[in-house]
N, CA, C and O atoms as CSV, one atom per row, in Angstrom:
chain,resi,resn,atom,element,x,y,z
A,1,UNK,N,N,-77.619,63.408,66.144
A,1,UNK,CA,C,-78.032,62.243,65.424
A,1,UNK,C,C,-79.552,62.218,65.282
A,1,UNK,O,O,-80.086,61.983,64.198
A,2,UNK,N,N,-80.235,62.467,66.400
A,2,UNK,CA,C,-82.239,62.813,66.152
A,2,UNK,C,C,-81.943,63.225,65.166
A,2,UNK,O,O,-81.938,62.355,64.295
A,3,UNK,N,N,-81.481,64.864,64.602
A,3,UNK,CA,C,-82.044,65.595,64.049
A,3,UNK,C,C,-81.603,65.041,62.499
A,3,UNK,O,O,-82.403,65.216,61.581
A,4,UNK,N,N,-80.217,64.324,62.225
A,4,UNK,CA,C,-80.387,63.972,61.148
A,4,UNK,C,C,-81.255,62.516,61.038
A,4,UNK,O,O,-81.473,62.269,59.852
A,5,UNK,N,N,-81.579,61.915,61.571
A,5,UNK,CA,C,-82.574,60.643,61.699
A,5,UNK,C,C,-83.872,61.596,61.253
A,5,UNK,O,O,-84.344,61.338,60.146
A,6,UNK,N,N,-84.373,62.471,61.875
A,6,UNK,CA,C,-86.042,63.181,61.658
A,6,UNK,C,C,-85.185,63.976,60.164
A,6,UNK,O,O,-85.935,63.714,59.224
A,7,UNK,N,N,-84.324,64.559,59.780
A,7,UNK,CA,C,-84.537,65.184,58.583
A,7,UNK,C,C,-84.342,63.935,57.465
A,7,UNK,O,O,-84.529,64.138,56.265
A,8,UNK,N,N,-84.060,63.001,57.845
A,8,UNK,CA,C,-83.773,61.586,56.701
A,8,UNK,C,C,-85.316,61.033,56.722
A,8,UNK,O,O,-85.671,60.359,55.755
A,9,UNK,N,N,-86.341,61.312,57.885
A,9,UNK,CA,C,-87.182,60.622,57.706
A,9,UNK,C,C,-88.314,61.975,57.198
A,9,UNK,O,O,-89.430,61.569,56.872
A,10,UNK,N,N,-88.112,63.386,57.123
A,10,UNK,CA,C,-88.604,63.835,57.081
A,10,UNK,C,C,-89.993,64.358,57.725
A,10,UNK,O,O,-91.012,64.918,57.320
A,11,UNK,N,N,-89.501,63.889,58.897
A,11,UNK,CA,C,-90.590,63.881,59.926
A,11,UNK,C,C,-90.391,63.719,61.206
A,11,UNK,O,O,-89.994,62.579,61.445
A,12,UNK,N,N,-90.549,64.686,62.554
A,12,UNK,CA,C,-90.098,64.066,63.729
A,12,UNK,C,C,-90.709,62.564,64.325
A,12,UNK,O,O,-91.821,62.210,64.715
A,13,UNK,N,N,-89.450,61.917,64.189
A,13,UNK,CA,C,-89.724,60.170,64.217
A,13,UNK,C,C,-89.163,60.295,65.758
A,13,UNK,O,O,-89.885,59.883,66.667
A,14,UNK,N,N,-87.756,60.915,66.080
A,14,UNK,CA,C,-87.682,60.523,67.472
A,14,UNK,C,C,-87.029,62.166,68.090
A,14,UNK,O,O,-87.104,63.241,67.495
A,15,UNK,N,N,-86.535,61.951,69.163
A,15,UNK,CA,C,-86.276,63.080,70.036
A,15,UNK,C,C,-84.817,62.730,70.453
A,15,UNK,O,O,-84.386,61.597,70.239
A,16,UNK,N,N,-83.821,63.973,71.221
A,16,UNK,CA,C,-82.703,63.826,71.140
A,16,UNK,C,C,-82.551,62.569,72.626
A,16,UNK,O,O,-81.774,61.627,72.775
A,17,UNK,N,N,-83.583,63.061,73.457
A,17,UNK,CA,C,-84.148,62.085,74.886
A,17,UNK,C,C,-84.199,60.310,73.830
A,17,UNK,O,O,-83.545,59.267,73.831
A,18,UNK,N,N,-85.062,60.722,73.279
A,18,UNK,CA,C,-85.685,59.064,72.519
A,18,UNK,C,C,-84.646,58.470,71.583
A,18,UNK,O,O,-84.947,57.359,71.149
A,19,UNK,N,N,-83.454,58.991,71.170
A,19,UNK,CA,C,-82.313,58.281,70.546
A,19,UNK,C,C,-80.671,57.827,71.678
A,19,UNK,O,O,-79.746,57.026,71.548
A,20,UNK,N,N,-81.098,58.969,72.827
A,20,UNK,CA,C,-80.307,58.220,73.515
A,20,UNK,C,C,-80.436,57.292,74.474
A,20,UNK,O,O,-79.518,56.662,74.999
A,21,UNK,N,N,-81.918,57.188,74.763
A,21,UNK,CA,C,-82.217,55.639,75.059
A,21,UNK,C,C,-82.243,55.107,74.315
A,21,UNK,O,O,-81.785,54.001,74.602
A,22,UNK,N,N,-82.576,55.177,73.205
A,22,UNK,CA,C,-82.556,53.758,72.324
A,22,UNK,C,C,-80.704,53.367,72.476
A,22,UNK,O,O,-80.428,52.212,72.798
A,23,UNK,N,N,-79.752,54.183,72.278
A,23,UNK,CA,C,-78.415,54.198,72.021
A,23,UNK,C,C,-77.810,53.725,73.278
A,23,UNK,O,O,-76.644,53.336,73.212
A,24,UNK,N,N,-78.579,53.690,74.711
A,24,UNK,CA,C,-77.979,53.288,75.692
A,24,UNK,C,C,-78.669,52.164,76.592
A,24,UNK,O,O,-78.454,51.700,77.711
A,25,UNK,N,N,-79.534,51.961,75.649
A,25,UNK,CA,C,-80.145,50.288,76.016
A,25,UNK,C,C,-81.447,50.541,77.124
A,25,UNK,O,O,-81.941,49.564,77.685
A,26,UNK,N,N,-82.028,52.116,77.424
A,26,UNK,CA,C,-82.881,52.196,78.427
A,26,UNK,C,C,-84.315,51.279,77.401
A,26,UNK,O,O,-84.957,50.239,77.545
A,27,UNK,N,N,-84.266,52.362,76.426
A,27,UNK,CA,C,-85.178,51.829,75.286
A,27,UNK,C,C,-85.015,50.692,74.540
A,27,UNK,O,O,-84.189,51.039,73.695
A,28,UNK,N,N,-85.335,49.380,74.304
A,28,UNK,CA,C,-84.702,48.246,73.854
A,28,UNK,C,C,-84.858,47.711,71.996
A,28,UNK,O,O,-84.286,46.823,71.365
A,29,UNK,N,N,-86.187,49.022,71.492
A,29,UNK,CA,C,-86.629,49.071,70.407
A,29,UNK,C,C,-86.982,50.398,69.766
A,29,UNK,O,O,-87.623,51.245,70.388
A,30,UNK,N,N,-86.483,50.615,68.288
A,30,UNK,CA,C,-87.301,51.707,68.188
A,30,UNK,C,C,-88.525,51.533,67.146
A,30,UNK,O,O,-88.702,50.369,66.787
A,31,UNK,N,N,-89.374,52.473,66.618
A,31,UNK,CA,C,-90.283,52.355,65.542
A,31,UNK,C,C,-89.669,51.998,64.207
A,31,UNK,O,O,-88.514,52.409,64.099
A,32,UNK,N,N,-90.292,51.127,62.830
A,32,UNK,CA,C,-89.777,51.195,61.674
A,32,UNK,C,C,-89.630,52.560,61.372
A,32,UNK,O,O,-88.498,52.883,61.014
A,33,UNK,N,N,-90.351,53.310,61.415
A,33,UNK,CA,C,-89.827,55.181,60.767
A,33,UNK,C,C,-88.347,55.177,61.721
A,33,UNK,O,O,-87.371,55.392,61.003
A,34,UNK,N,N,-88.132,55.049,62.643
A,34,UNK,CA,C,-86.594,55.847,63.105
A,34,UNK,C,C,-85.613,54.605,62.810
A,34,UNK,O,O,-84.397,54.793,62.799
A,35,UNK,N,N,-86.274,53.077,62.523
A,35,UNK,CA,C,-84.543,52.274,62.418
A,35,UNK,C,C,-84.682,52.793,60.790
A,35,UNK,O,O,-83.617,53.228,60.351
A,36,UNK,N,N,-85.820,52.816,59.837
A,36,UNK,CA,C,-85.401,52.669,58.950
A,36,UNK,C,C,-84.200,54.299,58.387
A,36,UNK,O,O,-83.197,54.401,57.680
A,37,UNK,N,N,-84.977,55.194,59.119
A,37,UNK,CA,C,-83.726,56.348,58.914
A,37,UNK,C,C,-82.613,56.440,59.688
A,37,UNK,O,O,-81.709,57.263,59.543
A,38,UNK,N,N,-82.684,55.634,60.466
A,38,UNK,CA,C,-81.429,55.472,61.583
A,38,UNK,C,C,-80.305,54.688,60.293
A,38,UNK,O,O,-79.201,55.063,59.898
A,39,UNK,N,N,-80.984,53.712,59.971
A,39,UNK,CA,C,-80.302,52.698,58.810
A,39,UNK,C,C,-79.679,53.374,57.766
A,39,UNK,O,O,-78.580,52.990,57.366
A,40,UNK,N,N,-80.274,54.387,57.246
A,40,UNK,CA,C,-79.493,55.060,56.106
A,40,UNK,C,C,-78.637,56.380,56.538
A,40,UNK,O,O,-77.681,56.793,55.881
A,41,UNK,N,N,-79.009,56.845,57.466
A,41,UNK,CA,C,-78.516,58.078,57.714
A,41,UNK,C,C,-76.495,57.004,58.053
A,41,UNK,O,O,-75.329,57.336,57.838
A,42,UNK,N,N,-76.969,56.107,58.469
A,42,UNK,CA,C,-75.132,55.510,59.366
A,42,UNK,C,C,-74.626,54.448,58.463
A,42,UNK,O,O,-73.727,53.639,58.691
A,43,UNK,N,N,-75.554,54.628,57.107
A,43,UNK,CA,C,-75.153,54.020,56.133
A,43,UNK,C,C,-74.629,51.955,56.117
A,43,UNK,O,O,-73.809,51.176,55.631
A,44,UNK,N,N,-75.878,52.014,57.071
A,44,UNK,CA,C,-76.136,50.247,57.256
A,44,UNK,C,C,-77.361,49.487,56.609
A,44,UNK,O,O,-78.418,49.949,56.180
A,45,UNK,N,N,-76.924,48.245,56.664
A,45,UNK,CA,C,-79.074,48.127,56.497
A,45,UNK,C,C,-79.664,48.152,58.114
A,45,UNK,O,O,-79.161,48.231,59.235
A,46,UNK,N,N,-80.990,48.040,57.556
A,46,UNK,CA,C,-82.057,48.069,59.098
A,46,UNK,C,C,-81.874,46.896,59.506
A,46,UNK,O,O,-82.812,46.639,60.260
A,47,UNK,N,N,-80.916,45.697,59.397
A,47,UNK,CA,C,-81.287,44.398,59.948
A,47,UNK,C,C,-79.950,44.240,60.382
A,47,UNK,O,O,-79.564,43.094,60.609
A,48,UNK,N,N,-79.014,45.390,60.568
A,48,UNK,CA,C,-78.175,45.954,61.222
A,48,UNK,C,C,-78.623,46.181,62.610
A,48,UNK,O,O,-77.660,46.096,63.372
A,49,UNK,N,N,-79.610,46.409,63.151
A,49,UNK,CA,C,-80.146,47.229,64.337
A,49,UNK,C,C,-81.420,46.190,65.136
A,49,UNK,O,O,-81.974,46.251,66.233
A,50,UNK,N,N,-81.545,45.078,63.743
A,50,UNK,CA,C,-82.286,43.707,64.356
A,50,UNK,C,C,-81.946,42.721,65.631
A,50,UNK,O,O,-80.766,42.658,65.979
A,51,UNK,N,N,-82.683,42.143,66.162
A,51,UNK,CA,C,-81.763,41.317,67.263
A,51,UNK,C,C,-81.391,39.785,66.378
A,51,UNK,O,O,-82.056,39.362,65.433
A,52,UNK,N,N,-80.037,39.053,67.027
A,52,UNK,CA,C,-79.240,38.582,66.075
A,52,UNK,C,C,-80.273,37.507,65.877
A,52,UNK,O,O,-80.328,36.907,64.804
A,53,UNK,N,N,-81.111,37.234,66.887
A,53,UNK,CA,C,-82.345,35.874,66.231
A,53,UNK,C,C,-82.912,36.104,65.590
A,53,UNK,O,O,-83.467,35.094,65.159
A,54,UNK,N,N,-83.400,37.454,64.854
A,54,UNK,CA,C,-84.373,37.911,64.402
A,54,UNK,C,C,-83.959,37.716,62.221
A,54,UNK,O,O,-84.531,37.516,61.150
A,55,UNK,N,N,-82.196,38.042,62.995
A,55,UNK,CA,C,-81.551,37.682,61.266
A,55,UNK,C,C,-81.042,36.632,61.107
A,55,UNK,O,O,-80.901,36.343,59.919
A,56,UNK,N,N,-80.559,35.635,62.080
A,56,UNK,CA,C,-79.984,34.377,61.859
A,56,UNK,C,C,-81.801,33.821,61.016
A,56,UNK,O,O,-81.784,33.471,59.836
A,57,UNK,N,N,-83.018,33.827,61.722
A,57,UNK,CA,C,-83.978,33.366,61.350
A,57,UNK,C,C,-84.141,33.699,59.497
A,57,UNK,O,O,-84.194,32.835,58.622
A,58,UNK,N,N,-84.190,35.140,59.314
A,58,UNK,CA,C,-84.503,35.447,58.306
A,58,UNK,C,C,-83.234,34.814,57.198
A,58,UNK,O,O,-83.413,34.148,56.179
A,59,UNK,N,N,-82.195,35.186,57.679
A,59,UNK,CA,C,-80.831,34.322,56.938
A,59,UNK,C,C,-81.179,33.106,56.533
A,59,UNK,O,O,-81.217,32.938,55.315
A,60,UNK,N,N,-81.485,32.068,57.337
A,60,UNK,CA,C,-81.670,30.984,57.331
A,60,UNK,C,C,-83.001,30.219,56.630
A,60,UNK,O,O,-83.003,29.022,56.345
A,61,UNK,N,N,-84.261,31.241,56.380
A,61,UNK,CA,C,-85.246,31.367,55.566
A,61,UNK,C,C,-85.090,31.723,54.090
A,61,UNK,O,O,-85.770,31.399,53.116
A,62,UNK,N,N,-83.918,32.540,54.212
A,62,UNK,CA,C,-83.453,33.046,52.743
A,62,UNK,C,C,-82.930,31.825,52.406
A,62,UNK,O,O,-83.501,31.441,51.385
A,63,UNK,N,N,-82.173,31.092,52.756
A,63,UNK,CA,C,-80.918,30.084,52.523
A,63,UNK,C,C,-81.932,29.120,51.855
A,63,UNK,O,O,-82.072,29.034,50.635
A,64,UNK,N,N,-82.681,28.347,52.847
A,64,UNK,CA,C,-83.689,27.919,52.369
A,64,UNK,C,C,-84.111,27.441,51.041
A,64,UNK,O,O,-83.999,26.407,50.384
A,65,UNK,N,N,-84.796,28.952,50.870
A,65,UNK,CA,C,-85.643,29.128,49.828
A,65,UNK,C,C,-84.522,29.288,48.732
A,65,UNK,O,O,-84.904,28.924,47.620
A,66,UNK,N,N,-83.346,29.705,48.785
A,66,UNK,CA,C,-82.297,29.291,47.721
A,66,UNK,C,C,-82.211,28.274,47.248
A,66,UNK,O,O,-82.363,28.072,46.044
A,67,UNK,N,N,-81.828,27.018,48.476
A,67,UNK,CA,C,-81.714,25.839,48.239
A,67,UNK,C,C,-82.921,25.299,47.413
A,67,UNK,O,O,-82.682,24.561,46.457
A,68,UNK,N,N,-84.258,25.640,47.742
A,68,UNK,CA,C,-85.566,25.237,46.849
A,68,UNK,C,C,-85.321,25.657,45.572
A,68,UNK,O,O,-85.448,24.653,44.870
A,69,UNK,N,N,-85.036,26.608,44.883
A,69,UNK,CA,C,-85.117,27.465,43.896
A,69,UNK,C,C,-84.027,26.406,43.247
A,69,UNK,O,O,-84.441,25.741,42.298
A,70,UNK,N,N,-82.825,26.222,43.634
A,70,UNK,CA,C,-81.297,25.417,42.897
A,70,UNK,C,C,-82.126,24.076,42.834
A,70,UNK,O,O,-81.578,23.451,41.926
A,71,UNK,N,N,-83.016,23.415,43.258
A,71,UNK,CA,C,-83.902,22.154,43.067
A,71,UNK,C,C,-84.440,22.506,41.927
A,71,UNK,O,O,-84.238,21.911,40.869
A,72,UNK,N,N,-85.179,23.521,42.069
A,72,UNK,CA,C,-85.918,23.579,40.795
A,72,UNK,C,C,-87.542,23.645,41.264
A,72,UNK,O,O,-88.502,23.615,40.494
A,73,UNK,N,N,-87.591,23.754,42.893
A,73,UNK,CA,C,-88.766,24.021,43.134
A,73,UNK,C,C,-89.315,25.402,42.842
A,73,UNK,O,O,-90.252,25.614,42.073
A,74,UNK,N,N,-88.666,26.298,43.506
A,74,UNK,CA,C,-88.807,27.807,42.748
A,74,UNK,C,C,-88.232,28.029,41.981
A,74,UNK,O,O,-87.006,27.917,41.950
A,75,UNK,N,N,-89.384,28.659,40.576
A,75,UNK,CA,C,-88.690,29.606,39.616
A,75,UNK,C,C,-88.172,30.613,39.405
A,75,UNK,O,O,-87.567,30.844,38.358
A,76,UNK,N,N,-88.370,31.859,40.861
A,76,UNK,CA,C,-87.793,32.734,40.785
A,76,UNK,C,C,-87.485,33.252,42.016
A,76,UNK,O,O,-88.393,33.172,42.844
A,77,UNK,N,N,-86.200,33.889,42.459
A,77,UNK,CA,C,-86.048,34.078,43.831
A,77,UNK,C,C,-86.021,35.876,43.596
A,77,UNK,O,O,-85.669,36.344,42.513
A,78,UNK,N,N,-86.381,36.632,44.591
A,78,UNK,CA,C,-86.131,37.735,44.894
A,78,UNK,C,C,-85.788,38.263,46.264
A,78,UNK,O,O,-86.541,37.796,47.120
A,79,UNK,N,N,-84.898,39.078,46.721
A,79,UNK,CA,C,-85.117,39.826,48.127
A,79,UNK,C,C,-86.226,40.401,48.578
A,79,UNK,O,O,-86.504,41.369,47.870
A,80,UNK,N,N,-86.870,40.259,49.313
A,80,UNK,CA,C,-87.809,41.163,49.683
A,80,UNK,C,C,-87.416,42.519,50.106
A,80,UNK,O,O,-86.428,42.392,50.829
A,81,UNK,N,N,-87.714,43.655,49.993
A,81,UNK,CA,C,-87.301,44.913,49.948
A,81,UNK,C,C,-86.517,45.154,49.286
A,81,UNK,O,O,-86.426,46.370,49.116
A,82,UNK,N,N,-85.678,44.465,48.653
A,82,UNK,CA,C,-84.820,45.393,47.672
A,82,UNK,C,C,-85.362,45.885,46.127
A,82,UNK,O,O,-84.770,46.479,45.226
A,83,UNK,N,N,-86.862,45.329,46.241
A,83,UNK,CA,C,-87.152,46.714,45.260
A,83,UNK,C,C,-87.450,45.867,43.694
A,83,UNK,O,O,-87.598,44.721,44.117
A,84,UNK,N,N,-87.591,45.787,42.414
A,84,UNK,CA,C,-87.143,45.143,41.023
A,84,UNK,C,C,-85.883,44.806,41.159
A,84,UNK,O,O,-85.720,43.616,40.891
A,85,UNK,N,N,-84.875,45.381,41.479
A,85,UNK,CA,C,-83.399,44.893,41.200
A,85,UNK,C,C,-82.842,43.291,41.739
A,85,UNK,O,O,-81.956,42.474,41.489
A,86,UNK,N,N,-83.937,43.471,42.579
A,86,UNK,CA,C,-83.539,42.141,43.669
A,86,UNK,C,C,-81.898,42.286,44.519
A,86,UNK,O,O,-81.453,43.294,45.067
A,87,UNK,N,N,-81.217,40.873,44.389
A,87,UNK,CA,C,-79.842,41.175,44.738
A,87,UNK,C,C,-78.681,41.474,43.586
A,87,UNK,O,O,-78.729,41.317,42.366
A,88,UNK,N,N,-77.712,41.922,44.375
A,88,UNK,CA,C,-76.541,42.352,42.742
A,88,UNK,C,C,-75.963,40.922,42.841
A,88,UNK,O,O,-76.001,40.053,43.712
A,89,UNK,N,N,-75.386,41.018,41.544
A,89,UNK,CA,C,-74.583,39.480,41.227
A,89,UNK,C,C,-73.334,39.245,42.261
A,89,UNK,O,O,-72.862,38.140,42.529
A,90,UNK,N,N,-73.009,40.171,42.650
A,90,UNK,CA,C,-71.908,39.857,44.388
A,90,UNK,C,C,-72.741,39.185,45.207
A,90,UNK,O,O,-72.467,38.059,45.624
A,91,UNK,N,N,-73.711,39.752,45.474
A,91,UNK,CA,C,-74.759,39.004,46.245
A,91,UNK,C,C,-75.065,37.673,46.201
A,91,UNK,O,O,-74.889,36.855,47.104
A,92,UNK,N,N,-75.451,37.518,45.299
A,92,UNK,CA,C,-76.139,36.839,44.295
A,92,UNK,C,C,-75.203,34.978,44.503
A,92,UNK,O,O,-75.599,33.910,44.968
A,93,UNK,N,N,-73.792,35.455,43.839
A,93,UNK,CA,C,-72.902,34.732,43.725
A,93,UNK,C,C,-72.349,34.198,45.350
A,93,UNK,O,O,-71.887,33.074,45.548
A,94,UNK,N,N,-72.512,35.275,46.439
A,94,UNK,CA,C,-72.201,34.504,47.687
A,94,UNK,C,C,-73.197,33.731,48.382
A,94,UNK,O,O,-72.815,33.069,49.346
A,95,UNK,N,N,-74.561,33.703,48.011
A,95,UNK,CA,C,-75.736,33.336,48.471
A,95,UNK,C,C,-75.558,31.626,47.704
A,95,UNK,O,O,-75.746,30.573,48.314
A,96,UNK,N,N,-75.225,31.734,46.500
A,96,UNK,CA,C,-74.990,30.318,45.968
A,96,UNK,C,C,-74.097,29.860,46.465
A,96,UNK,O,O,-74.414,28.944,47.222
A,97,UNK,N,N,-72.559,30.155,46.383
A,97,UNK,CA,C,-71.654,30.224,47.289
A,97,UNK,C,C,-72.434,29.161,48.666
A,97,UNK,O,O,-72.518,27.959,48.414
A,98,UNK,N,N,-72.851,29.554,49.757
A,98,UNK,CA,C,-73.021,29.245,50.854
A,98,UNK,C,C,-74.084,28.294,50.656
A,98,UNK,O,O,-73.980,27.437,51.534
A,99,UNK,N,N,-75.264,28.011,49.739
A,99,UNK,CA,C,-76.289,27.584,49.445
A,99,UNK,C,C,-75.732,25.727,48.779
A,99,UNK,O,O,-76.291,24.638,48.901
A,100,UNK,N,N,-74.458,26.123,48.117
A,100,UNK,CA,C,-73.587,24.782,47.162
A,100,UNK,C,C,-72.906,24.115,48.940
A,100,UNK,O,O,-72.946,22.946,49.323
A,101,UNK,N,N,-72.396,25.209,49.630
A,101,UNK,CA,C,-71.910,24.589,50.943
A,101,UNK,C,C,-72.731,23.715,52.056
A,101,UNK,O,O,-72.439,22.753,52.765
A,102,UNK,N,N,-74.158,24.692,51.826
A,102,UNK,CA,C,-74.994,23.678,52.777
A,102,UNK,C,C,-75.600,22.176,51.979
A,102,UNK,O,O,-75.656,21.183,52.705
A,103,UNK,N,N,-75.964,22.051,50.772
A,103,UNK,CA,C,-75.751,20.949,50.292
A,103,UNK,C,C,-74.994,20.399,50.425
A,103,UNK,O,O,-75.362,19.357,50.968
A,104,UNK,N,N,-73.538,20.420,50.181
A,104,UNK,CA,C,-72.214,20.195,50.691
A,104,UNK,C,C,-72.677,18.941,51.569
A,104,UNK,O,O,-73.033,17.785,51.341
A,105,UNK,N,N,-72.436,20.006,53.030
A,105,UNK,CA,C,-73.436,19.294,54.529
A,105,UNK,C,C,-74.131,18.710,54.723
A,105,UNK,O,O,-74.136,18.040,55.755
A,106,UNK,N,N,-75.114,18.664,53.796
A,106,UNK,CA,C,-76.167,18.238,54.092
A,106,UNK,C,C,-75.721,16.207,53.667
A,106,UNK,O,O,-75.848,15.186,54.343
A,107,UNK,N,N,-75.101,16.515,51.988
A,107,UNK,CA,C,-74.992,14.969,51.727
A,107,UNK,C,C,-73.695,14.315,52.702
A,107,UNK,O,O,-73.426,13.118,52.808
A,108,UNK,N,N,-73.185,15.143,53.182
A,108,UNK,CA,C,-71.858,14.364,53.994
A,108,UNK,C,C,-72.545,13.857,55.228
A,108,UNK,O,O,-72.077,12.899,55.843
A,109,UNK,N,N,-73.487,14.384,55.558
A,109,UNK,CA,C,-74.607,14.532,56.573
A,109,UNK,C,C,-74.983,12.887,56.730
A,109,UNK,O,O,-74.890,12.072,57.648
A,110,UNK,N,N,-75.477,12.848,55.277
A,110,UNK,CA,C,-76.812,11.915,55.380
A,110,UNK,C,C,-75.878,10.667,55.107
A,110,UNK,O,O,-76.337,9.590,55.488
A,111,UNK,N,N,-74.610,10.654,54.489
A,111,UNK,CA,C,-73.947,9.523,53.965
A,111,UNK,C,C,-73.109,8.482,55.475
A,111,UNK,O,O,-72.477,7.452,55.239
């Protein structure tokens, strides 16, 4: 697994020692160069390999800023890292999806 992680990153990022600590919890983090080729080589994203506070936070920042955008405060939403394409309309459509639900909540909330 190193060696396809360093040939995905094209560069020795880690060692066969330095992936099986990371893999057996001695090591508790690795560098962006080895999650981000760790991430594609096992065909996940990198926020796959995040700790779960680290994405509930960012989840919940995204959600957010959805909810602003369906106000009409933002004019335009994008993913960060995914590049021009932003998200695909699957995406796209479950993010509203969950975004119509927390409004939902929110007015059953306040009523």
């Amino acid at each position: 697994m190193a060696n396809e992680v360093n040939a995905h990153a094209r560069a020795q990022v880690t060692t066969e020692e330095g992936f099986r600590d990371l893999r057996t919890g001695i090591t508790g983090t690795a560098s962006p160069a080895v999650l981000d080729a760790l991430s594609a080589v096992v065909g996940v994203s990198r926020m796959y390999f995040e700790p779960d506070a680290a994405v509930a936070a960012q989840v919940y920042e995204g959600l957010q800023l959805l909810a602003a955008a369906k106000k009409g405060a933002v004019s335009r939403v994008r993913a960060r890292g995914l590049g021009s394409q932003g998200l695909s309309p699957k995406a796209m459509a479950l993010v509203n999806e969950l975004v119509a639900e927390l409004e939902e909540k929110e007015a059953d909330a306040a009523e």
